[in-house]
VEXGUZA-242927 format. One record per residue (C-alpha): residue in three letters; x, y, z. Coordinates in steps of 0.5 Angstrom, whole numbers, padded with zeros to 4 digits, always signed. Each point is the difference from the previous one (the first is absolute). Layout:
BEGIN
ALAXYZ;...
END
This chain:
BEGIN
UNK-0009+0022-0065;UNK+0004+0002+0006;UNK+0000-0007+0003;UNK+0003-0001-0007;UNK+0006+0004+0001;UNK+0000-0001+0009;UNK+0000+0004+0005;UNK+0003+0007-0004;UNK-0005-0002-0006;UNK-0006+0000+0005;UNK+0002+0005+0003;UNK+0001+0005-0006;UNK-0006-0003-0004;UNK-0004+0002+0007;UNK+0003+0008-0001;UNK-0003-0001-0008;UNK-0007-0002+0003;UNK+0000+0005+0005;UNK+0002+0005-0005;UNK-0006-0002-0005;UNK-0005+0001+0005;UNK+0003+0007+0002;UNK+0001+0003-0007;UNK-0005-0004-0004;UNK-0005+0000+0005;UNK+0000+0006+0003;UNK+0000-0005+0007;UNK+0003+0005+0006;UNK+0005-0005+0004;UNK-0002+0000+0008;UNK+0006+0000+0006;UNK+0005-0004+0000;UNK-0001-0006+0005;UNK+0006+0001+0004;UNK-0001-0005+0005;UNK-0001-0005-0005;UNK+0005+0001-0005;UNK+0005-0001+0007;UNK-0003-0008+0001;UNK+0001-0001-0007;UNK+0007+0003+0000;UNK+0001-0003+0007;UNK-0002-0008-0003;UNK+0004+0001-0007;UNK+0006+0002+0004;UNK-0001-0006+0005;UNK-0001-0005-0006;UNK+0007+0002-0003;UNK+0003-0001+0006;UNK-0001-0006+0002;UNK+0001-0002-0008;UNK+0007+0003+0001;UNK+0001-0004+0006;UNK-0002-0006-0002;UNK-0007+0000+0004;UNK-0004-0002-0005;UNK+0003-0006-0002;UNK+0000-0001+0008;UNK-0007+0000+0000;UNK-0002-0004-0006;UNK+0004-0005+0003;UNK-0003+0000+0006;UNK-0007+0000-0004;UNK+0002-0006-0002;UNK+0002-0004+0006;UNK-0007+0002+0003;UNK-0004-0002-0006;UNK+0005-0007-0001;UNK-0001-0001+0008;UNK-0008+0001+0000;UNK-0002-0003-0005;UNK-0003-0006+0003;UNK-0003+0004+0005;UNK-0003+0005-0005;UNK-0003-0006-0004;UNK-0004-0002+0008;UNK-0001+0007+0002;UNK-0004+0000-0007;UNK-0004-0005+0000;UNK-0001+0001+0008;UNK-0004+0007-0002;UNK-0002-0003-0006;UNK-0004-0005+0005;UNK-0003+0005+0004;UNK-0003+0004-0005;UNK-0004-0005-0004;UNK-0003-0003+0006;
END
């Protein structure tokens, strides 16, 4: 349901799920995890940055480059393993 409504939804749908367990079920919520909460926070900050930027886009387009320009070389890399695993 909360991917449904995007990142507010899960977030919310989160807090309804937690609220069950507590009130419902009588489960005692343990210590936050500070630590991490902060890298979660620290890498959903970093990806609305570089999508404000226009990073995202960016990489993409050299992710494509590099799978349009290694592909040939992918396909004999492949078959090179491939090789030395049957034999």
């Amino acid at each position: 349901m909360g991917a449904r409504m995007g990142g507010v939804g899960l977030g919310l749908w989160g807090a309804l799920g937690l609220l069950v367990l507590v009130v419902g079920f009588r489960v005692a919520p343990a210590n936050i995890p500070g630590e991490v909460l902060l890298i979660a926070l620290t890498v959903i900050m970093a990806a609305s940055a570089m999508e404000v930027a226009g990073g995202i886009d960016f990489l993409v387009r050299v992710a494509e480059r590099i799978i349009r320009v290694g592909r040939g070389s992918a396909r004999a890399a492949g078959r090179d393993e491939a090789g030395v695993w049957v034999i």
